[in-house]
ROSE-4610 file (N, C-alpha, C; in Angstrom, 1 decimal, always signed):
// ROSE-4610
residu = [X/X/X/X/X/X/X/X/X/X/X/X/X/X/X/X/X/X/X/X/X/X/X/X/X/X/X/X/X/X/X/X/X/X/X/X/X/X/X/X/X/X/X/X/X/X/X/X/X/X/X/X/X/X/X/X/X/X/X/X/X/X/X/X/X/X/X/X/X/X/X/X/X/X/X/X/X/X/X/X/X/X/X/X/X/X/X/X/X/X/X/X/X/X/X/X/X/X/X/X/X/X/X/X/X/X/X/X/X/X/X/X/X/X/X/X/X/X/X/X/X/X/X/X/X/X/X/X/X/X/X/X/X/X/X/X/X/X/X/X/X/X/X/X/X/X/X/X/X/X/X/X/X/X/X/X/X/X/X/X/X/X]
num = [1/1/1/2/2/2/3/3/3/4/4/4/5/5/5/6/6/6/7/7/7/8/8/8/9/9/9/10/10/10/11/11/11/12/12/12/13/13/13/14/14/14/15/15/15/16/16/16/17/17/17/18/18/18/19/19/19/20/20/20/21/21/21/22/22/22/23/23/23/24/24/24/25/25/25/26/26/26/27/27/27/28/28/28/29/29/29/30/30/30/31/31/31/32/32/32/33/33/33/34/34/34/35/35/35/36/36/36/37/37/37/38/38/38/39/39/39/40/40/40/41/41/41/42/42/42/43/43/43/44/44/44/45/45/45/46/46/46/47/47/47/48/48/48/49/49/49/50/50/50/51/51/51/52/52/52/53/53/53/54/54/54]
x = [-19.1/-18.6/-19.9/-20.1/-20.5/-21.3/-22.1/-22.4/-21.5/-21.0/-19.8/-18.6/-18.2/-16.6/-16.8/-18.0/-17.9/-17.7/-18.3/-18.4/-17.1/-16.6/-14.9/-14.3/-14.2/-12.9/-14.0/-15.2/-15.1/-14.2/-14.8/-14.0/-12.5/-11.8/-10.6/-10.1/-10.9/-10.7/-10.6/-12.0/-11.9/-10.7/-10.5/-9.1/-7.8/-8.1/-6.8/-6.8/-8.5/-8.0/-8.2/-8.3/-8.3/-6.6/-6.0/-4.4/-4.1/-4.4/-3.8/-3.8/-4.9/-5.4/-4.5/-4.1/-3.5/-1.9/-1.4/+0.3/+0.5/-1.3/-1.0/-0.8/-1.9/-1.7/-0.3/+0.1/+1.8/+2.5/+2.5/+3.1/+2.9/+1.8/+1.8/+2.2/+2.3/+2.3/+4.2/+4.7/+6.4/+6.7/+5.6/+5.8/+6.0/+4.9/+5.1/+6.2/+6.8/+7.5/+8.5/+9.5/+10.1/+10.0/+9.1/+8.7/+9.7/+9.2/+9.2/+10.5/+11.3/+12.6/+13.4/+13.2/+13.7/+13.6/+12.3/+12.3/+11.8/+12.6/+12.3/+12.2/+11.3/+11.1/+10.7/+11.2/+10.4/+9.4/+8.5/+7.2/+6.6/+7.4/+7.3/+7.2/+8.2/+8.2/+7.2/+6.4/+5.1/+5.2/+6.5/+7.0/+6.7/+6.1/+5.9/+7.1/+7.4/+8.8/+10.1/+10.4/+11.5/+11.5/+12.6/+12.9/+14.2/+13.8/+14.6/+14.7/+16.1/+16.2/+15.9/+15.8/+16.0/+17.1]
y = [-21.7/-20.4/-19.5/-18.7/-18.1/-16.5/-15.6/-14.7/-13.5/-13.9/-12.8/-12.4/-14.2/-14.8/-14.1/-14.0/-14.2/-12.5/-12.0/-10.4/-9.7/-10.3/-10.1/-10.1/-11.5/-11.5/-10.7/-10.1/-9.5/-8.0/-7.5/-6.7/-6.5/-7.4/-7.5/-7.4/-8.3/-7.8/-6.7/-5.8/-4.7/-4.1/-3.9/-3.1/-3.0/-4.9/-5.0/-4.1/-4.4/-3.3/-2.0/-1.5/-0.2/+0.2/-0.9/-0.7/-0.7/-1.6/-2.1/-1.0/-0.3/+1.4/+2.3/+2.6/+3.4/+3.3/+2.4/+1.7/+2.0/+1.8/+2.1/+3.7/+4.3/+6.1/+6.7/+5.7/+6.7/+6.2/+4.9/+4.8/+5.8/+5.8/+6.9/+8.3/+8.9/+9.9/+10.1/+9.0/+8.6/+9.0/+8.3/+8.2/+9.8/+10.3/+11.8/+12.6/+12.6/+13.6/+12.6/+11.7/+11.0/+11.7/+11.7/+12.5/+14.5/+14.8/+15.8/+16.1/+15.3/+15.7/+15.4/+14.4/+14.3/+15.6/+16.1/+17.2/+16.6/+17.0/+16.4/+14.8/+14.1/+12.9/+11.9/+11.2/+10.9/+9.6/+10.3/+9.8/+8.7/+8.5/+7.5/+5.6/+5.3/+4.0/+3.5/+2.4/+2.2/+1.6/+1.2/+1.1/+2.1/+3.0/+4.2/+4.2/+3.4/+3.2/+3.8/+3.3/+3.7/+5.3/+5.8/+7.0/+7.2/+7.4/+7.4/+9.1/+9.9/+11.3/+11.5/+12.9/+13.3/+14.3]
z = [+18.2/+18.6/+18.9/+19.9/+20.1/+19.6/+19.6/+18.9/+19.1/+20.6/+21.0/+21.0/+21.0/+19.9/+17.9/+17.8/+16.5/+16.1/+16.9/+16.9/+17.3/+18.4/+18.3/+17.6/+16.4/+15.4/+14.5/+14.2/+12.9/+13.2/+14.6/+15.2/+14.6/+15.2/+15.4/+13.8/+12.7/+11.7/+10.7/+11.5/+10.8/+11.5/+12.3/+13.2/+12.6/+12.0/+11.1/+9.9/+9.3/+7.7/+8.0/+9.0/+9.4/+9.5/+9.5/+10.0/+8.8/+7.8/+6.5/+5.8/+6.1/+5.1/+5.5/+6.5/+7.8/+6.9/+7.3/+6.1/+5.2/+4.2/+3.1/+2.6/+3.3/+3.4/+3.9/+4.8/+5.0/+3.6/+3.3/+2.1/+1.1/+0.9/-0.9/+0.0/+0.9/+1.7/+1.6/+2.1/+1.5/+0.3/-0.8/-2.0/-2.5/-2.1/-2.5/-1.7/-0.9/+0.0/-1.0/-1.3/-2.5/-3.7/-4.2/-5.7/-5.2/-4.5/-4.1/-3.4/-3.4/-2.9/-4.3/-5.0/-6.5/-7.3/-7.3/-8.2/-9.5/-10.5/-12.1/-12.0/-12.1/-12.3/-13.7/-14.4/-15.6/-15.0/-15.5/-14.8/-16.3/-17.0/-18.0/-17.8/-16.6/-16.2/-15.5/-15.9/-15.1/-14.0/-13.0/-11.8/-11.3/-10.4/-9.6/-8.8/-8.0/-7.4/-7.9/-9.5/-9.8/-10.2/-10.0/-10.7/-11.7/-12.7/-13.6/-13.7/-13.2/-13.3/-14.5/-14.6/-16.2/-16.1]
């Protein structure tokens, strides 16, 4: 493979974890507008996901 082939896929790789970060920021970004439409949340369960009202 070439130096230019090889420079492409690291490319192409970082692009990907640039995307992977990107997903992940709307996620917790979800997570809070979630939190924040709940209101009272018991923040006791070490699942972040779940919400158990109070």
């Amino acid at each position: 493979m070439c130096e230019r082939e090889r420079e492409r896929d690291r490319e192409r790789e970082r692009e990907r974890e640039r995307e992977r970060e990107r997903e992940r920021e709307r996620e917790r970004e979800r997570e809070r507008e979630r939190e924040r439409d709940f209101g009272l949340v018991d923040t006791s369960c070490k699942y972040r996901s779940c919400f158990n009202h109070i």
